[in-house]
C-alpha positions as CSV (number, residue, x, y, z in Angstrom):
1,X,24.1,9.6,44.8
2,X,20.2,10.1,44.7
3,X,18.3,7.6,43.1
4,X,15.0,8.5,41.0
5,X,12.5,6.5,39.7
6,X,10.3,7.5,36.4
7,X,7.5,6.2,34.6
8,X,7.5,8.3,30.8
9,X,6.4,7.1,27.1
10,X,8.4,7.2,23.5
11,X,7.0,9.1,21.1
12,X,5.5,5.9,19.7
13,X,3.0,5.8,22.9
14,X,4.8,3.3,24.9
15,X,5.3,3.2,28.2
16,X,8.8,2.5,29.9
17,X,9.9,2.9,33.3
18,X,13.3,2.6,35.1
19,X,15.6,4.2,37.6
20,X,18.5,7.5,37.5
21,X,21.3,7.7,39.6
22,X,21.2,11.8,39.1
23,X,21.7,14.7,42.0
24,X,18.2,15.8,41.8
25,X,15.0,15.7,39.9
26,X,15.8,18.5,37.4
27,X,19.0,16.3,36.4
28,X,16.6,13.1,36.2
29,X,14.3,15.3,33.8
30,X,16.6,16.4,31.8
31,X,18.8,12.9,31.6
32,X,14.9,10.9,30.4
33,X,14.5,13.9,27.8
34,X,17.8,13.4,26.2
35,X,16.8,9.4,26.2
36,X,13.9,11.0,23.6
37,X,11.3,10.1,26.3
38,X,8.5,12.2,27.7
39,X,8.4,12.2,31.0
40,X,5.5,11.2,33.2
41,X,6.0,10.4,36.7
42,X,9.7,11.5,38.4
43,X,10.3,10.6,41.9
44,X,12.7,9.8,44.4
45,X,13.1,6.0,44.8
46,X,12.2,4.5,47.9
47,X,14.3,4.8,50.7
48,X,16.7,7.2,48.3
49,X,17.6,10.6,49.7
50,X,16.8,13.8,47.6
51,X,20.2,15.8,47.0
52,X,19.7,19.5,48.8
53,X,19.5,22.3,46.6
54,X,22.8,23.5,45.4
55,X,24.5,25.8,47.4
56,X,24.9,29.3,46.4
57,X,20.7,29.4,44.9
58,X,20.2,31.2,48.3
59,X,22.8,34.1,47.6
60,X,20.8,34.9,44.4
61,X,18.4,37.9,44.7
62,X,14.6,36.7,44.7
63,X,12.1,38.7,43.7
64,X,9.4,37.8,46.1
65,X,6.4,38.2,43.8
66,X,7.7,35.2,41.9
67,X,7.2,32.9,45.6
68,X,3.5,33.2,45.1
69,X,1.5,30.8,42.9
70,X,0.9,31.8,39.7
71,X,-2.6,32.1,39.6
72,X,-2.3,34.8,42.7
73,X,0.6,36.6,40.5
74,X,-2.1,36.5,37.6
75,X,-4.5,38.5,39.9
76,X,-1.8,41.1,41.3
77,X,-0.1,41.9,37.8
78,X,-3.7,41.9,36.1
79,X,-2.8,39.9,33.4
80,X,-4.5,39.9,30.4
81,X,-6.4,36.9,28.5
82,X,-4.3,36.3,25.1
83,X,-5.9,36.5,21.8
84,X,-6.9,33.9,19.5
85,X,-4.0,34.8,17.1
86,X,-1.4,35.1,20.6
87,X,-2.3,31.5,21.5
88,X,-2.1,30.3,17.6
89,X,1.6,31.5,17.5
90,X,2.9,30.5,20.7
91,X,1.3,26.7,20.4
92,X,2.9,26.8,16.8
93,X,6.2,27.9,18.5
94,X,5.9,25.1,21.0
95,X,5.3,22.2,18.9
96,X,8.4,23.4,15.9
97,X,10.3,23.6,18.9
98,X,9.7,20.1,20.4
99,X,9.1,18.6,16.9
100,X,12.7,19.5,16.3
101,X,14.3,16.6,18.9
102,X,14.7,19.2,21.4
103,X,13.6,18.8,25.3
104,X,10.5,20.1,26.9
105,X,12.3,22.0,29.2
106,X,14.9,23.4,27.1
107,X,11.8,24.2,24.3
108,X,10.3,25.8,27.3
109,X,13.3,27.8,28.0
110,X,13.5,29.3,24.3
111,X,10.0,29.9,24.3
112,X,11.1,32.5,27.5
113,X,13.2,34.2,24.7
114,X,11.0,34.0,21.9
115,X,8.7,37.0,20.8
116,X,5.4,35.1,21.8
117,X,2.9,38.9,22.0
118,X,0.5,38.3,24.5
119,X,2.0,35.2,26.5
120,X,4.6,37.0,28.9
121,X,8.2,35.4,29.4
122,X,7.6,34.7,33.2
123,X,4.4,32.2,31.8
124,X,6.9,30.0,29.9
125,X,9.8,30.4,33.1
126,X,7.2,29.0,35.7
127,X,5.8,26.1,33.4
128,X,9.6,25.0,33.1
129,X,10.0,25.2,36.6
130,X,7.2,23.3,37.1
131,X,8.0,20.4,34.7
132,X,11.6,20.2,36.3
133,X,10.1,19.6,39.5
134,X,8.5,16.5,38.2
135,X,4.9,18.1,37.4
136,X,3.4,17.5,33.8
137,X,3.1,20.0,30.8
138,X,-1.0,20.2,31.2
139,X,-1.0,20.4,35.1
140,X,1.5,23.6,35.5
141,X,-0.8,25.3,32.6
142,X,-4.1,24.1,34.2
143,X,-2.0,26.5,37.4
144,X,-2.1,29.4,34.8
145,X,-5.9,29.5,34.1
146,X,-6.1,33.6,32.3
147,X,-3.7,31.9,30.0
148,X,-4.2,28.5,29.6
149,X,-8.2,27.3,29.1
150,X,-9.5,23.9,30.3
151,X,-9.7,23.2,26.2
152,X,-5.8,24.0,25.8
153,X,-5.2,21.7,29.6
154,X,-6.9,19.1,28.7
155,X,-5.8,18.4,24.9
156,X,-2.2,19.1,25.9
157,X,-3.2,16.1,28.7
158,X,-4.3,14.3,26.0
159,X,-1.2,14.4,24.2
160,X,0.7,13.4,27.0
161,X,-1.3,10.4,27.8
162,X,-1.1,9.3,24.0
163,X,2.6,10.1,23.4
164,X,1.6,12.7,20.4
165,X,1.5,16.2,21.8
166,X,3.6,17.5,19.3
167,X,0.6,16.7,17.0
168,X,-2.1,17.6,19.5
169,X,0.2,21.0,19.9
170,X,-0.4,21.5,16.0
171,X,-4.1,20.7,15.9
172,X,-4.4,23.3,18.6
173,X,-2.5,26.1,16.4
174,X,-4.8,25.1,13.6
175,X,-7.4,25.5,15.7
176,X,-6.8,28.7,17.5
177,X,-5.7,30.0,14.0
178,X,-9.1,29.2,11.8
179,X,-11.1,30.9,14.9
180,X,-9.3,33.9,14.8
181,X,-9.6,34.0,11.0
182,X,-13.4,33.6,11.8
183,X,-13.7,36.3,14.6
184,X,-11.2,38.7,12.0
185,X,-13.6,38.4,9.1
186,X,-16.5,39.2,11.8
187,X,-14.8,41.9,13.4
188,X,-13.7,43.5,9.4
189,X,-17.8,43.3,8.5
190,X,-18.5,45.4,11.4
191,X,-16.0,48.4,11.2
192,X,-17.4,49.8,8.0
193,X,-21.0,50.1,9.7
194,X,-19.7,51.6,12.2
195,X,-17.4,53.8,11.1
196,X,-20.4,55.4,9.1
197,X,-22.9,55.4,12.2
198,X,-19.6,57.6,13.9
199,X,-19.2,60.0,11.0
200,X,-22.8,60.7,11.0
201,X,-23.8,61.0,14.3
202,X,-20.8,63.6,14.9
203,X,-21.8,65.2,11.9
204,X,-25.5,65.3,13.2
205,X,-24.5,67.0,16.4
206,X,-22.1,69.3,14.8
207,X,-25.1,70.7,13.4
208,X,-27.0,70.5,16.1
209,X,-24.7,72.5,18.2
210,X,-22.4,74.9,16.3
211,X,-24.8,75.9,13.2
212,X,-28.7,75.4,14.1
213,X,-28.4,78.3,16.7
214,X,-27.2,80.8,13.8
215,X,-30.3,79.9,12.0
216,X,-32.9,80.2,14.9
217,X,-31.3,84.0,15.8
218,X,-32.1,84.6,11.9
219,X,-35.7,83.0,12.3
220,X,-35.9,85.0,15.1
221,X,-35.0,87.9,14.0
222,X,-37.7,88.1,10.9
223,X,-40.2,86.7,13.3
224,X,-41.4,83.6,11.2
225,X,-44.0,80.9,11.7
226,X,-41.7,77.7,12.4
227,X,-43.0,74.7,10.3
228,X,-43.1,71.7,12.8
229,X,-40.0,70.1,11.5
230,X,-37.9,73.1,12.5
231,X,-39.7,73.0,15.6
232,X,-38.8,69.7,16.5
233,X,-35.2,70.5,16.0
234,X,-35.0,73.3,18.2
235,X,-36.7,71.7,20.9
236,X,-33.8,68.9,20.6
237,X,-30.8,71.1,19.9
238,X,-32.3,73.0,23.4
239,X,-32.5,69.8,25.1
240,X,-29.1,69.0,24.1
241,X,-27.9,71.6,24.8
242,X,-29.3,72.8,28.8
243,X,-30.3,69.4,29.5
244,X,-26.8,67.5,28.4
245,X,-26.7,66.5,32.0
246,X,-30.5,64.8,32.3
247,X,-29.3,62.9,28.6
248,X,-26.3,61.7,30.7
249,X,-28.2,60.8,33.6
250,X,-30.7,58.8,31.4
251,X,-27.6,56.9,29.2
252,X,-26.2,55.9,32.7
253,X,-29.7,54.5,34.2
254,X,-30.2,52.7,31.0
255,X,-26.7,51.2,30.9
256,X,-27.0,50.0,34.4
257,X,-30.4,48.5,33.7
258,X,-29.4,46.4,31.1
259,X,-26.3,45.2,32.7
260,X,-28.1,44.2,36.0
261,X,-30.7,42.0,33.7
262,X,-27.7,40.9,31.5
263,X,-26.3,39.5,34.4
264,X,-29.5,37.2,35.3
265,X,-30.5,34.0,33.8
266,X,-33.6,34.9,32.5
267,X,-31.8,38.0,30.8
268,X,-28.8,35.9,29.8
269,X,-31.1,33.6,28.1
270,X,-33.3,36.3,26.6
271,X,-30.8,38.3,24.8
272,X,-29.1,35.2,23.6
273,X,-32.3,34.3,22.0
274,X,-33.0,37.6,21.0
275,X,-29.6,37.6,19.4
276,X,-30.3,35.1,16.9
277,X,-33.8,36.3,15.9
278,X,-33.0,39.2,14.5
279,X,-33.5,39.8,10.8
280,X,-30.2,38.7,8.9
281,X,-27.8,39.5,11.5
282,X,-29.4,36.2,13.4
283,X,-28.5,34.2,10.8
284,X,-24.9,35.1,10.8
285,X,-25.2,34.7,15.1
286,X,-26.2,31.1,14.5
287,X,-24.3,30.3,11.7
288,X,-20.9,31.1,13.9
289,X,-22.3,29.6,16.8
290,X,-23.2,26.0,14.9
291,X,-19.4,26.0,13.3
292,X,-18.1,27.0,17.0
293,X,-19.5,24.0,18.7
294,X,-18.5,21.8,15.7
295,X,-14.9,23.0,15.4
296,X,-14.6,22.6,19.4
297,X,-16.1,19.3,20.0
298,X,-14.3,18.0,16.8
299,X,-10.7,19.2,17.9
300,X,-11.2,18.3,21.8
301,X,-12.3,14.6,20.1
302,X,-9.9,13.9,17.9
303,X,-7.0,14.4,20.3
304,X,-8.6,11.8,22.7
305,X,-10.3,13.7,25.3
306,X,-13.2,11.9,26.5
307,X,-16.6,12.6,25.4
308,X,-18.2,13.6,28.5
309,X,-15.3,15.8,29.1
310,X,-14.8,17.2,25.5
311,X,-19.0,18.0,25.9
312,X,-18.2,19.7,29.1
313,X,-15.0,22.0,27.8
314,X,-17.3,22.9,25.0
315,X,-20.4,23.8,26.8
316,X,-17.8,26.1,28.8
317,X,-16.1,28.1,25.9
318,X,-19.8,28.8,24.1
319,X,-21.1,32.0,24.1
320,X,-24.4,31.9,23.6
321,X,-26.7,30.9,26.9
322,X,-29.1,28.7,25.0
323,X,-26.3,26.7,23.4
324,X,-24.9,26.2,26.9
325,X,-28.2,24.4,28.1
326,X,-28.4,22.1,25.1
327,X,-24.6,20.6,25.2
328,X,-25.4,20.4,29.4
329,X,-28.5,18.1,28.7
330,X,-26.9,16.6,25.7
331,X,-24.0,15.4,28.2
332,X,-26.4,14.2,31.0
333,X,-27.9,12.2,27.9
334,X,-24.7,10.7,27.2
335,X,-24.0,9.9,30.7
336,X,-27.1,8.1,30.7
337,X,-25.9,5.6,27.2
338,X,-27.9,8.3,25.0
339,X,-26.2,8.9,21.6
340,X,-25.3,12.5,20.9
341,X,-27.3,12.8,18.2
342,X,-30.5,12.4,20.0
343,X,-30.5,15.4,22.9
344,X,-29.4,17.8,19.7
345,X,-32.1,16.7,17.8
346,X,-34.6,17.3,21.1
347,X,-33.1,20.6,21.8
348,X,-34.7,22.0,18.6
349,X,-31.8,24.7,18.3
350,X,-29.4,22.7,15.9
351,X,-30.4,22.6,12.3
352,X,-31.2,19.0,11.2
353,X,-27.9,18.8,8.9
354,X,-25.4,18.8,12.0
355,X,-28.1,16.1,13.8
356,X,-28.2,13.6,10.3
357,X,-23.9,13.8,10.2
358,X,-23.6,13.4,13.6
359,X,-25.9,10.4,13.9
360,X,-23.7,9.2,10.8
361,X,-20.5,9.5,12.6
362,X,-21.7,7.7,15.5
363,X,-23.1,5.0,13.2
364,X,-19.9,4.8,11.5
365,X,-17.8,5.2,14.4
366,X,-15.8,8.8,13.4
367,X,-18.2,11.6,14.8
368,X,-14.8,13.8,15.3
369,X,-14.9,13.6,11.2
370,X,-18.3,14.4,10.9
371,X,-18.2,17.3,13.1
372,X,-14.8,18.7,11.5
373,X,-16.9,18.3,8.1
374,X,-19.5,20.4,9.7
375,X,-17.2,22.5,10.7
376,X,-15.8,23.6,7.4
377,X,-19.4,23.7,5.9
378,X,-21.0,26.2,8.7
379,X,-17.6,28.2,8.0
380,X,-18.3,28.8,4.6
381,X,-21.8,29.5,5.4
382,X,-21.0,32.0,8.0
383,X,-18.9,34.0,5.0
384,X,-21.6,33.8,2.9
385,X,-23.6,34.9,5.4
386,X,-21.5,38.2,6.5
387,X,-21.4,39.0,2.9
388,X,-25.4,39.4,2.5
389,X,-25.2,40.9,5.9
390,X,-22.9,43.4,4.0
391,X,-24.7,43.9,0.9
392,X,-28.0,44.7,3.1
393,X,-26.6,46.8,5.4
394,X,-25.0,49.4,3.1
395,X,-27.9,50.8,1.5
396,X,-29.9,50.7,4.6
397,X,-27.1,53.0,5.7
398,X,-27.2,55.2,2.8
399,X,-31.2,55.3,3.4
400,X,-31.0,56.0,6.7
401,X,-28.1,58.7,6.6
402,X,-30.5,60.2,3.6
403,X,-33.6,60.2,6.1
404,X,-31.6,62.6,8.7
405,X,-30.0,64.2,6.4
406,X,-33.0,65.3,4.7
407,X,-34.6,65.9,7.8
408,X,-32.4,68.3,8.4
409,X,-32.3,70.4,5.3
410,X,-35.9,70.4,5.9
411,X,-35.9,71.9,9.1
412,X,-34.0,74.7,8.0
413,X,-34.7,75.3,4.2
414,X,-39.1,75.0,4.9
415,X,-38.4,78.5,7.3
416,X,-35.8,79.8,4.5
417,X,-38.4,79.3,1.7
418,X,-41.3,80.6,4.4
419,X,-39.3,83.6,4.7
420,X,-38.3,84.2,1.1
421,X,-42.1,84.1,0.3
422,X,-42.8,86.7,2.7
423,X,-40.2,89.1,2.0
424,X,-41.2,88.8,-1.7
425,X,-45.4,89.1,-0.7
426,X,-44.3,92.7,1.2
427,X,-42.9,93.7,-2.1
């Protein structure tokens, strides 16, 4: 029988190795995961012969867009990127599952059956193929890159490494849960705007189109001088209404436009900046932003990914342009012996609070506490923060919704009244 050496670690970190007499390497996977081992390393021992497959796997039908590698399938099936909330429960799934005593593999296998919205059944079937043909959790999901990001690869490497990644699995849930509470809340504070900029725009129109061109047949009719208000209306209700093409035309050119300098460094970086100077709503930009890089940096550092590494999975997942330059030079800094305090305090885009508790953690040797501290505080700023947003945005609303509205009962009552005044004067 086959022989198969392995290298994997208890759930107390340590390492053991030591040799399976099994048929093949899914048998010596599944023989070190009932030993309450996670496997590291599984190969054939020297001068061992690998068992074929078993006979009878080649009668089966195979579908032959499962033969290509999964990040080609990805591409052809257009899969989607899942959502904060997706990733929260499946990672919560995960680690129950494993925390419970059962096998990777066989957790793996469940998690096909399990109602995971957003990760598709065929993600979870390849990664357990994967790991029974000797490959590691975090290197068959760093093969699955729409689903898995280089945060989720490398913390689930982390865990591996350190013989914890059923508590790496839970930090991540955490994680993925308090950012999708954060982009929830941010999302909820900008429906109600919204909504009310819909409403009254279609309303505006509605006007514009279906009842402004009974009034101007009236007008017309009685042959009235047409204050300058009314005149302005007609001129746009007749430009909306022969020249809806041109108005196209212009959206289209001006949609373009932006896109081709949003797609340029210099407009990247503009907009960004522009993004967080503007009146109130910067604030809450910035705010997010400063509890984004905290929360990141803090997670990826307490599961024991490197610093240099953890910098460089953060400076990926931020949004913001700027940002992204400041946690690029603040890494070439630390490659250099620089503390991390120092670059963020020379970038002059962090506030001085998350430079003074970083430089404390460093001093006191815990800067993943220091930033998950920062964390929580820029959290409950960025609330605060959506709430003024909120309380400043509704009345501006109502004022501006009263400015077109009175515009246009102007427009049409200053004729009305012109009219009534004549009619009365022929009397």
């Amino acid at each position: 029988m086959p022989q198969f050496s392995y290298k994997a670690r208890r759930r107390s970190g340590e390492v053991v190795q030591g040799v399976l007499d099994v048929a093949d390497r899914p048998a010596a996977l599944v023989q070190i995961e009932r030993l309450g081992l996670f496997p590291v390393l599984v190969e054939a021992a020297k001068g061992a012969a690998v068992a074929p497959a078993a006979a009878g796997v080649a009668s089966k039908k195979v579908n032959l867009t499962s033969l290509l590698p999964p990040t080609l399938r990805a591409s052809l099936t257009r899969q989607r990127k899942p959502k904060l909330q997706e990733m929260a429960t499946f990672t919560q799934q995960l680690a129950n599952l494993l925390n419970s005593g059962m096998p990777l593999t066989v957790a793996l296998h469940s998690m096909s059956h399990l109602e995971s919205k957003g990760i598709p059944a065929n993600v979870t079937k390849d990664l357990r193929q994967e790991v029974m043909e000797g490959k590691s959790l975090s290197d068959s999901m760093a093969k699955q890159p729409v689903i898995f990001s280089d945060l989720y690869v490398n913390m689930v490497r982390a865990g591996e490494q350190s013989g914890a990644l059923v508590e790496v699995l839970r930090r991540m849930a955490t994680h993925f849960q308090q950012f999708a509470e954060v982009q929830g809340k941010m999302t909820s504070a900008m429906i109600y705007p919204l909504m009310v900029c819909s409403v009254g725009f279609a309303l505006i129109l509605f006007f514009i189109y279906f009842m402004l061109p009974h009034f101007i047949e009236m007008f017309n009719g009685f042959n009235v001088d047409l204050p300058l208000p009314t005149r302005m209306l007609i001129g746009l209700s007749n430009f909306l209404t022969h020249l809806w093409w041109l108005a196209l035309l212009l959206l289209i050119a001006l949609v373009i436009l932006f896109k081709r300098f949003q797609s340029t460094e210099h407009g990247k970086r503009k907009l960004d900046e522009w993004k967080m100077k503007i009146p109130v709503l910067g604030k809450v930009v910035k705010v997010n932003l400063f509890a984004q890089f905290a929360r990141t940096l803090s997670t990826l550092l307490q599961n024991g990914v490197p610093v240099l590494t953890a910098l460089k999975i953060t400076e990926q997942v931020m949004p913001n342009y700027l940002l992204k330059e400041a946690i690029a030079k603040t890494r070439e800094a630390v490659t250099d012996g620089k503390t991390i305090a120092q670059p963020l305090a020379q970038s002059k885009l962090f506030p001085q609070l998350m430079v003074d508790l970083v430089k404390i953690g460093e001093d006191t040797g815990d800067v993943p506490g220091a930033l998950a501290n920062l964390a929580e505080t820029y959290e409950g700023e960025l609330q605060i923060s959506l709430r003024v947003m909120m309380n400043l945005i509704e009345p501006l609303l109502i004022i501006v919704m009263a400015v077109g509205v009175g515009f246009l009962l102007l427009s049409v009552l200053l004729p009305m009244f012109k009219l009534i005044s004549n009619i009365s004067a022929g009397r």
